[in-house]
N, C-alpha and C positions, 0 to 999 in steps of 0.2 A: 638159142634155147638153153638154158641153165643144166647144169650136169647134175644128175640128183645125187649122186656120189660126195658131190663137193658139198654140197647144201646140207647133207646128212652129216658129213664129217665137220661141218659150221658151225649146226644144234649143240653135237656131241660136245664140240668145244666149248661153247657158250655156259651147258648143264654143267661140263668140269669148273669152268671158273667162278659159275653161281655155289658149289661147292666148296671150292677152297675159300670165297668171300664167307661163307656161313661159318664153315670151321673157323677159320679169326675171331667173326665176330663172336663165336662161343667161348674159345680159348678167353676171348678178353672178357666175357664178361663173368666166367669162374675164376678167373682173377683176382678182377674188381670185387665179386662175394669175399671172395676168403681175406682177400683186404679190407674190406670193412664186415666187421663183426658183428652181431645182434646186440643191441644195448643189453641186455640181461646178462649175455655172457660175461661181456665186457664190468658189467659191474659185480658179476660175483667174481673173476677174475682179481678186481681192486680190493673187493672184500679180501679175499685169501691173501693178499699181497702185505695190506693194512694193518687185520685184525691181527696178526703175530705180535708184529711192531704197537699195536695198542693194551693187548695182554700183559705182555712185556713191561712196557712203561707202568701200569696199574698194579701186577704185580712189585715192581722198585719201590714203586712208592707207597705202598703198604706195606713191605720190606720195610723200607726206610721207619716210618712210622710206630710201628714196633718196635724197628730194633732201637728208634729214641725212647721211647717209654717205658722200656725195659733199663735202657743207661739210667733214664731219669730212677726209676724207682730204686736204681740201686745205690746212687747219688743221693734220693732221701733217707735211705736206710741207713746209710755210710753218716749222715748228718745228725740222725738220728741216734745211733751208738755214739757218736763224737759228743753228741748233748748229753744223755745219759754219763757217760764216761765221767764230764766235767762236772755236771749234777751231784756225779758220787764224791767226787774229790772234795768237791765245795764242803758236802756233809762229812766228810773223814777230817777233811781239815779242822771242821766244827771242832767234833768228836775230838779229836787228839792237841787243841789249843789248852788244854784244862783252866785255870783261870787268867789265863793270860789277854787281857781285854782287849788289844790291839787286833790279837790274831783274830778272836773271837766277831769282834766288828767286820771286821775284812772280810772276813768269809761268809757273814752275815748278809753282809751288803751284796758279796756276787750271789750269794744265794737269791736275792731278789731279784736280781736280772732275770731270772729264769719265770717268773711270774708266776701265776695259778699253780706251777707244776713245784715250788716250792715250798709253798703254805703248809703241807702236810708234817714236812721233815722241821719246818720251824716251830710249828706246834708242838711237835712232841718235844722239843729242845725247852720246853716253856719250864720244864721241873731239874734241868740241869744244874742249879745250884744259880745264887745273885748274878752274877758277872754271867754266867753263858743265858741267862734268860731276858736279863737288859737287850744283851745282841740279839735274840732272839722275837726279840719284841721292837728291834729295830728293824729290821728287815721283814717283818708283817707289817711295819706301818709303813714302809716304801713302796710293799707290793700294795697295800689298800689305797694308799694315796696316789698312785700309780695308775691303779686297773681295778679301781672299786666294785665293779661291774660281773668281774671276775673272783675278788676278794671277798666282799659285802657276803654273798650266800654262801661262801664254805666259812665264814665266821659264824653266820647262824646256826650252820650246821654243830658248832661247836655247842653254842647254847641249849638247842634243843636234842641235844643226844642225852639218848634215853638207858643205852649201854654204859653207864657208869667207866668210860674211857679216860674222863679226865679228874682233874681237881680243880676245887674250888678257885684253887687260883689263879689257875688256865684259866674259868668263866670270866675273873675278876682283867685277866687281862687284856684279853679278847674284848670286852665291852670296852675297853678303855679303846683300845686300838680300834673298834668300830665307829667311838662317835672322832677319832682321827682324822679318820677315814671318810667321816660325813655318810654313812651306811643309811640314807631318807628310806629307803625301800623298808630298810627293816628296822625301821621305828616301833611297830605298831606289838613286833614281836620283843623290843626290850621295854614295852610299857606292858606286857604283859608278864615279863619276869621280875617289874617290878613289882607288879600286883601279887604276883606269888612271894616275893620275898615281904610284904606286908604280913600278906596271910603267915607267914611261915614265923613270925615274929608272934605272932599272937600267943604261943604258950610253947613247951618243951616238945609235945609231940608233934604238935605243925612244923616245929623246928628239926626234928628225926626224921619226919616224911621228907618235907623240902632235901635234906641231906642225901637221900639215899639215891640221888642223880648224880652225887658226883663218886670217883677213885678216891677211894681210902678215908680215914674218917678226921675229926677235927674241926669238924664246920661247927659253929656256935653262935649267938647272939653277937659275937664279934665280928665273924665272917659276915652276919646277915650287912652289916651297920657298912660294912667295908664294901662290900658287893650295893650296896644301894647310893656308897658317895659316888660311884664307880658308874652308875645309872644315872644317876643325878647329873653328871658329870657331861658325861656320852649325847644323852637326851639335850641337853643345852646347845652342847655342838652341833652337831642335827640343825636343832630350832623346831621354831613348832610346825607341825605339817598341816599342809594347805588342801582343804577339803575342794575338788572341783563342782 
């Protein structure tokens, strides 16, 4: 007959070691949870890890990027005084050649290098006495035959100024230098200052209005004659313009 004592102390054992099997298998498997992680966690985890390291980089390089464009701009500024600088010397040098033709030329000529930004300081050199106004008249037709494009409309400008800035003979040789220069754009503006110098011929007062465009007085029926071979001239060079 089975002892109930023993049978009872059999159970009990059984329920301890269905027990410690449970406990294991709990231990392992909070474990296994905290070893593998929720994807979410896990990716804002990588987010935090990442985004420093990518702020960082974006930052540099927008850094960088500035601090080149800042080099740069102060590199054209720097080019920029260096031009200017030499631009002035060019014109001192003009200024202080007095007739001496050699130097006059020279300076003349680096003055055209500089292009468009030269025409101004040569223009006004046009009444500096024969020899500094040849130079001066050499180095607009370097920059015209050069950079027409660029040239061509600040010689008009010369012609159509209304401000009494120049003389007659600055007109006289700006036309010259434009049909040089092959100026086709502004044809239609020296066939209309010829028209005016026709009219301006017609008697003494046509001849006093026409005058009162240009600095300082002396225009006459000789200036008209000189100013139209000048036209005559210019206008050939050209050729005749082609109606589309």
């Amino acid at each position: 007959m089975p002892d109930p004592v023993s049978e009872r102390l059999g159970a009990l054992e059984a329920r301890y070691q269905d027990a410690f099997a449970l406990d294991a298998r709990v231990t392992k498997l909070e474990k296994a949870t905290a070893e593998r992680k929720p994807k979410g966690e896990t990716f804002r985890e990588w987010v935090g890890t990442v985004a420093p390291l990518v702020l960082s980089a974006v930052l540099f390089g927008v850094g960088y990027k500035v601090n080149e464009s800042i080099n740069q701009a102060f590199k054209r500024e720097e080019l920029d005084l260096a031009y200017a600088h030499e631009l002035r010397d060019l014109v001192n040098g003009f200024d202080t050649a007095g007739d001496d033709e050699a130097k006059l030329n020279a300076n003349a000529i680096g003055l055209s290098l500089f292009g468009k930004h030269a025409i101004t300081p040569l223009i006004e050199r046009l009444t500096k006495g024969d020899v500094a106004t040849r130079a001066a008249e050499t180095g607009l037709r370097l920059i015209g035959t050069g950079a027409p494009l660029d040239a061509c409309p600040r010689f008009a400008q010369v012609l159509e100024d209304r401000a009494h800035l120049y003389r007659w003979q600055t007109h006289k040789t700006i036309i010259r230098v434009m049909g040089q220069s092959n100026c086709a754009q502004q044809a239609p503006l020296l066939e209309r200052y010829q028209a005016d110098l026709t009219a301006a011929a017609s008697d003494e007062a046509a001849t006093e209005k026409f005058a009162a465009r240009f600095d300082g007085r002396g225009f006459d029926k000789e200036g008209i004659k000189a100013l139209q071979a000048e036209l005559a001239d210019a206008l050939d060079s050209i050729g005749p313009r082609v109606t589309p």
